[in-house]
C-alpha positions as CSV (number, residue, x, y, z in Angstrom):
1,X,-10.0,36.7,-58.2
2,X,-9.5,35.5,-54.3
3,X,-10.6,38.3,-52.0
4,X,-6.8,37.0,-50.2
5,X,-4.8,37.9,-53.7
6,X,-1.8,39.2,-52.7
7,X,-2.9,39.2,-48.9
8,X,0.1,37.6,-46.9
9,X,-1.1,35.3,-44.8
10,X,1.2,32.9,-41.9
11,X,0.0,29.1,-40.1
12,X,1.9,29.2,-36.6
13,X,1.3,26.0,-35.9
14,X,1.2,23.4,-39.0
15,X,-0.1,20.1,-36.8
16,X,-2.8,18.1,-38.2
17,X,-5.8,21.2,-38.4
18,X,-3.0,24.0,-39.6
19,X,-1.3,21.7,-42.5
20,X,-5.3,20.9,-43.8
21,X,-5.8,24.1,-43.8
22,X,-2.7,25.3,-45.5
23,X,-3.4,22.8,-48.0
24,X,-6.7,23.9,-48.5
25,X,-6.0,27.6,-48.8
26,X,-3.5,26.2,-51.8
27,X,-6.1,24.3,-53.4
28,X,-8.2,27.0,-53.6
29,X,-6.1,29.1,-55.2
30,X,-4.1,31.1,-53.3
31,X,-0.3,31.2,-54.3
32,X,2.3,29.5,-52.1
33,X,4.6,32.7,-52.7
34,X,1.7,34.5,-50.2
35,X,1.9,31.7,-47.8
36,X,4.8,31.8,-44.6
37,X,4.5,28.7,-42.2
38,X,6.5,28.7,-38.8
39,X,7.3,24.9,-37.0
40,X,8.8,24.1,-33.6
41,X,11.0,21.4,-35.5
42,X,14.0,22.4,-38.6
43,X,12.7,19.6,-40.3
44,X,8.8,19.7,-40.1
45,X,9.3,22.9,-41.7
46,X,11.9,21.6,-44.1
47,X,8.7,19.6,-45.1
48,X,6.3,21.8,-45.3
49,X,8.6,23.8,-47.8
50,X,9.1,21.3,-50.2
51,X,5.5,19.7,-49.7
52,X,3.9,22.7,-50.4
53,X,6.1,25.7,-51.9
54,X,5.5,27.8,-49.3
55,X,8.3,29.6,-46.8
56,X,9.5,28.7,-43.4
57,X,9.9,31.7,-41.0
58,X,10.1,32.0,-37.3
59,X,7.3,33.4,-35.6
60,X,8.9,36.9,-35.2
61,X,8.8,37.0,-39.2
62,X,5.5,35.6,-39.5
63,X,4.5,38.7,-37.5
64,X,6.1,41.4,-39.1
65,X,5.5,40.1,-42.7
66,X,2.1,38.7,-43.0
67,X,-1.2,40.6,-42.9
68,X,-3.1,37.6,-41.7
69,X,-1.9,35.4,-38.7
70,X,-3.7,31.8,-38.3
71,X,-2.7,30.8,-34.9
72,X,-3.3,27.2,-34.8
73,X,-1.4,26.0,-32.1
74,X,-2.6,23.3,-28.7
75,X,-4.6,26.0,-26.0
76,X,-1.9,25.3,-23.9
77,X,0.4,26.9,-26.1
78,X,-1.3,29.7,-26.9
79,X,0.4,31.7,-24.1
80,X,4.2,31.1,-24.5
81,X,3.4,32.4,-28.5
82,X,1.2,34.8,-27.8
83,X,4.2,36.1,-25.6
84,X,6.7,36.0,-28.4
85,X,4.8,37.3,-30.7
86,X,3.2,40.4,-28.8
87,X,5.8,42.8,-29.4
88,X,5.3,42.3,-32.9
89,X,1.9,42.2,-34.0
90,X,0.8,45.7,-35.6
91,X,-2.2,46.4,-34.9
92,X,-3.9,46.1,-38.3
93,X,-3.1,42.5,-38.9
94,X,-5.8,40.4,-38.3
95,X,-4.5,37.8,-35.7
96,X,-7.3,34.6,-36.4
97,X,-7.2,31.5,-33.5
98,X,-8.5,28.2,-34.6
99,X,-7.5,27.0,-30.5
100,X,-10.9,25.7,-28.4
101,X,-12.0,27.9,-25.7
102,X,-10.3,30.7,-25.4
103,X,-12.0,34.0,-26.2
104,X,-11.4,37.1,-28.1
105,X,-10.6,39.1,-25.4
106,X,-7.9,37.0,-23.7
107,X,-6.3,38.0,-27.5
108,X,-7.2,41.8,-27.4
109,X,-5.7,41.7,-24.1
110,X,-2.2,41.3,-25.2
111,X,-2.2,42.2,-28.2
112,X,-1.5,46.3,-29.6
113,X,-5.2,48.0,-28.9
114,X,-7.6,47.6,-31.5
115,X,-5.8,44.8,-33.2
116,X,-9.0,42.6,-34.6
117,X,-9.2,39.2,-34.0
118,X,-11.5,36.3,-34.7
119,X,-12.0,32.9,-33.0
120,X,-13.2,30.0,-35.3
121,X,-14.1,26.4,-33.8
122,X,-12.9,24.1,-36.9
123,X,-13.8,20.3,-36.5
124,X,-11.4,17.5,-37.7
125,X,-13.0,17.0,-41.1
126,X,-11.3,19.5,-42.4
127,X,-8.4,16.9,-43.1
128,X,-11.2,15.8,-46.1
129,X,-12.6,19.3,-47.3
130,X,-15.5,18.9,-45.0
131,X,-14.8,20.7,-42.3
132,X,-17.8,23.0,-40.0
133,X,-16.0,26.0,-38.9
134,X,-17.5,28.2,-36.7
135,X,-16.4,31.9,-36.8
136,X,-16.5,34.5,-34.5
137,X,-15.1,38.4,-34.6
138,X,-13.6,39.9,-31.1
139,X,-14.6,43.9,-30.4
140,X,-12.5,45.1,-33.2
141,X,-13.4,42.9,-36.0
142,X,-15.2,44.2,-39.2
143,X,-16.9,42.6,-41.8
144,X,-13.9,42.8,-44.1
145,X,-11.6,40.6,-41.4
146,X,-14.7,38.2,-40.7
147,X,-15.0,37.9,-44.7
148,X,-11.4,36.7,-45.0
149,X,-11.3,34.2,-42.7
150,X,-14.6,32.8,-44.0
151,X,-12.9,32.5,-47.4
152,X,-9.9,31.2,-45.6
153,X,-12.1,28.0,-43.9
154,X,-14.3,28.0,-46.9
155,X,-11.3,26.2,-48.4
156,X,-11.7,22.9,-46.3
157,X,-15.7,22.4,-45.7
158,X,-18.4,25.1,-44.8
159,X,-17.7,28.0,-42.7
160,X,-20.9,29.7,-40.2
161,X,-21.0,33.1,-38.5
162,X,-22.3,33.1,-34.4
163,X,-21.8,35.2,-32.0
164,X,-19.2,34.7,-29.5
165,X,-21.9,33.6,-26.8
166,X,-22.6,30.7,-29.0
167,X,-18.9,29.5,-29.3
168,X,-19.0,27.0,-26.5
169,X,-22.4,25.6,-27.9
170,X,-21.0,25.2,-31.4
171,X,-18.0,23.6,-29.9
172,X,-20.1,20.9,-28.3
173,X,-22.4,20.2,-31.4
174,X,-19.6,20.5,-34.6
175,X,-16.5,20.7,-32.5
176,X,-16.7,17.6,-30.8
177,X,-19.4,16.1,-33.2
178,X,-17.6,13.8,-35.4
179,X,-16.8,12.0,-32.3
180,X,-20.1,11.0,-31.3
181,X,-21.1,10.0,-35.3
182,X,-17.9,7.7,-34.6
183,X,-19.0,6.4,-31.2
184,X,-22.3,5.5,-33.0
185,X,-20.8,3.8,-36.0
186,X,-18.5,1.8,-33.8
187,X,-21.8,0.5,-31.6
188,X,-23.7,-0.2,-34.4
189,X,-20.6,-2.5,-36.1
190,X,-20.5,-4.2,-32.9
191,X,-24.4,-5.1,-33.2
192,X,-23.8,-6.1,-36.3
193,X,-21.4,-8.8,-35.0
194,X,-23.6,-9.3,-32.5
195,X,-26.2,-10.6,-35.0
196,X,-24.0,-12.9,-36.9
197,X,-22.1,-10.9,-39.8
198,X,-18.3,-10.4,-40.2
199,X,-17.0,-7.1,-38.9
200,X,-15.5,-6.5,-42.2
201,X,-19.2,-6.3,-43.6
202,X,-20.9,-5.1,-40.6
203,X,-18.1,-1.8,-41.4
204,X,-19.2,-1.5,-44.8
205,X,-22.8,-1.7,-44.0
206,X,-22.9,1.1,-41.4
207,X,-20.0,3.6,-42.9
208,X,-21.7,3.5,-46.1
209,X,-25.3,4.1,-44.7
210,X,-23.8,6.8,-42.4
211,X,-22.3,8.6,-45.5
212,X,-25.3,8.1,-47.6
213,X,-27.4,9.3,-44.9
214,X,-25.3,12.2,-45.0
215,X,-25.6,13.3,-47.9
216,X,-29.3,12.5,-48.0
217,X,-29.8,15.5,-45.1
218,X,-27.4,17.8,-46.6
219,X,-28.9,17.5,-49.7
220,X,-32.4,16.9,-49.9
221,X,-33.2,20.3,-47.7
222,X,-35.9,17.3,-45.4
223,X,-35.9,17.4,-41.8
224,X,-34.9,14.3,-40.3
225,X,-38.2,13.9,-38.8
226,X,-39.1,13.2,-42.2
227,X,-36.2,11.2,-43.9
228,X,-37.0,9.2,-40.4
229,X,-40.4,8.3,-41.8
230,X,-39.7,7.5,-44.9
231,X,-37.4,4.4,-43.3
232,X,-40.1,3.4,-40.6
233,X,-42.8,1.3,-42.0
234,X,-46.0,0.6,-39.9
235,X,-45.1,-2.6,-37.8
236,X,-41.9,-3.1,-39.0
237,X,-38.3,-3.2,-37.7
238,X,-37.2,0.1,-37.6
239,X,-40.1,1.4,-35.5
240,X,-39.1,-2.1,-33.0
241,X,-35.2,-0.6,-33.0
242,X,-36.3,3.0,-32.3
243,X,-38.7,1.8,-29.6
244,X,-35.7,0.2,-27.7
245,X,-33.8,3.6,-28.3
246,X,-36.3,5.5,-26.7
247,X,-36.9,2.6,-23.8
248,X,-33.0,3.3,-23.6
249,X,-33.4,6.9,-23.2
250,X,-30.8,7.9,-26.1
251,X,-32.5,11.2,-27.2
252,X,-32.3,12.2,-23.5
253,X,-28.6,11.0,-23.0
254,X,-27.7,13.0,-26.3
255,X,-29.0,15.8,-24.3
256,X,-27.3,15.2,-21.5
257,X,-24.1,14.4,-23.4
258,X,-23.8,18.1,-25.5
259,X,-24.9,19.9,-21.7
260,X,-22.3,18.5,-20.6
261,X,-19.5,19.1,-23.6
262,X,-20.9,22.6,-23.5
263,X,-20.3,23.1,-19.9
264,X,-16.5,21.5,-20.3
265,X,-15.8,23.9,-23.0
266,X,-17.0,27.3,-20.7
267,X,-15.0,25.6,-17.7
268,X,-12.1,25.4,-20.1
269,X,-12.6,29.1,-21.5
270,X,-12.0,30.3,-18.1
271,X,-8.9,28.3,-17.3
272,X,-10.7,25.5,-15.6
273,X,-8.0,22.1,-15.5
């Protein structure tokens, strides 16, 4: 039986992230009768409840009624609910924030005292059930409220304990991650055109070697030092392509590129524009 039978849990905030996580959570088990969702919009949550079976409430309700909040709404909103839904949030709910960059404590802060919250860093895959969570407990989290929302995020991809130091790191590598396999994919199609082939099959070449690839370092428990190797014959053309990537300085760039996504993250954490 789910660890969240009979646990009450509310989405404030059903955009893209909260509804694939809502739908998730369903998927996995857990009964829509247990599930409240709150929307800006009469009609997005008129959807949601016959999408999904489960009930629209404001924000207020979601409060009072559920024993798990999964706050899920833009940073920038973060403040006008947190506001609203202050006065009542008792402190043994577990209050969970799936918004980049802000901390525990900005939580704990304005919420009742010793009310436990976690932060978790979810990336967009999520929408397809493999999402990288990244989860984090504030001062007054135990292992029972980090547990839950493991199994909560479980539901859409992997979910990974780190200390709250490590949040803005985690951001840059799974956070923002998908985005540079994407910016990758798109170069290589255009090489691909580049060389001569339709960009219909230059897409299928390269989505289905990235996925493959994929799977290949989930899977096979290598280090990609060595699944490296096992493409790169002596002499032949993958060590000529890697030779221009190094001439090119892309490991160093990659670098560069999470320093810098890192950094972006802390400035944002501490209300930097």
């Amino acid at each position: 039986m789910s660890s969240t039978s009979g646990q009450k849990i509310a989405f404030l905030g059903t955009g893209k992230i909260g509804e694939a996580l809502l739908s998730g959570l369903l998927r996995a088990g857990t009964a829509p009768a247990d599930v409240m969702v709150t929307a800006r919009r009469t009609e997005r949550a008129e959807e949601l409840t016959a999408r999904y079976g489960v009930t629209a409430v404001t924000n207020a309700d979601a409060a009072k009624l559920a024993d798990t909040l999964i706050l899920a709404v833009k940073p920038q909103d973060m403040g006008a609910l947190l506001d609203e839904l202050a006065p009542h949030v008792a402190a043994d709910k577990l209050v969970v924030s799936a918004a980049a960059g802000i901390p525990t404590t900005w939580f704990e802060a304005r919420l009742a005292a010793g009310t436990p919250v976690v932060r978790v860093m979810p990336n967009t895959p999520v929408l397809v059930d493999e999402g990288m969570s990244v989860i984090s407990g504030g001062s007054h989290a135990a292992e029972a409220h980090l547990a839950r929302t493991e199994e909560i995020f479980r539901s859409v991809g992997k979910a990974l304990r780190v200390p709250e130091s490590q949040q803005d790191a985690a951001t840059a590598l799974s956070g923002s991650g998908p985005a540079y396999f994407y910016f990758l994919v798109e170069a290589m199609i255009d090489a691909g055109i580049l060389l001569g082939l339709p960009r219909q099959v230059a897409h299928e070449l390269i989505v289905q070697s990235a996925v493959g690839a994929s799977i290949m370092l989930r899977d096979s428990g290598e280090h990609p030092v060595k699944l490296r190797e096992a493409v790169t014959s002596p002499a032949g053309t993958t060590i000529a392509a890697i030779r221009e990537l190094e001439n090119h300085g892309v490991r160093a760039a990659m670098l560069g590129a999470l320093e810098a996504a890192r950094d972006r993250s802390r400035e944002l954490a501490t209300g930097g524009k």
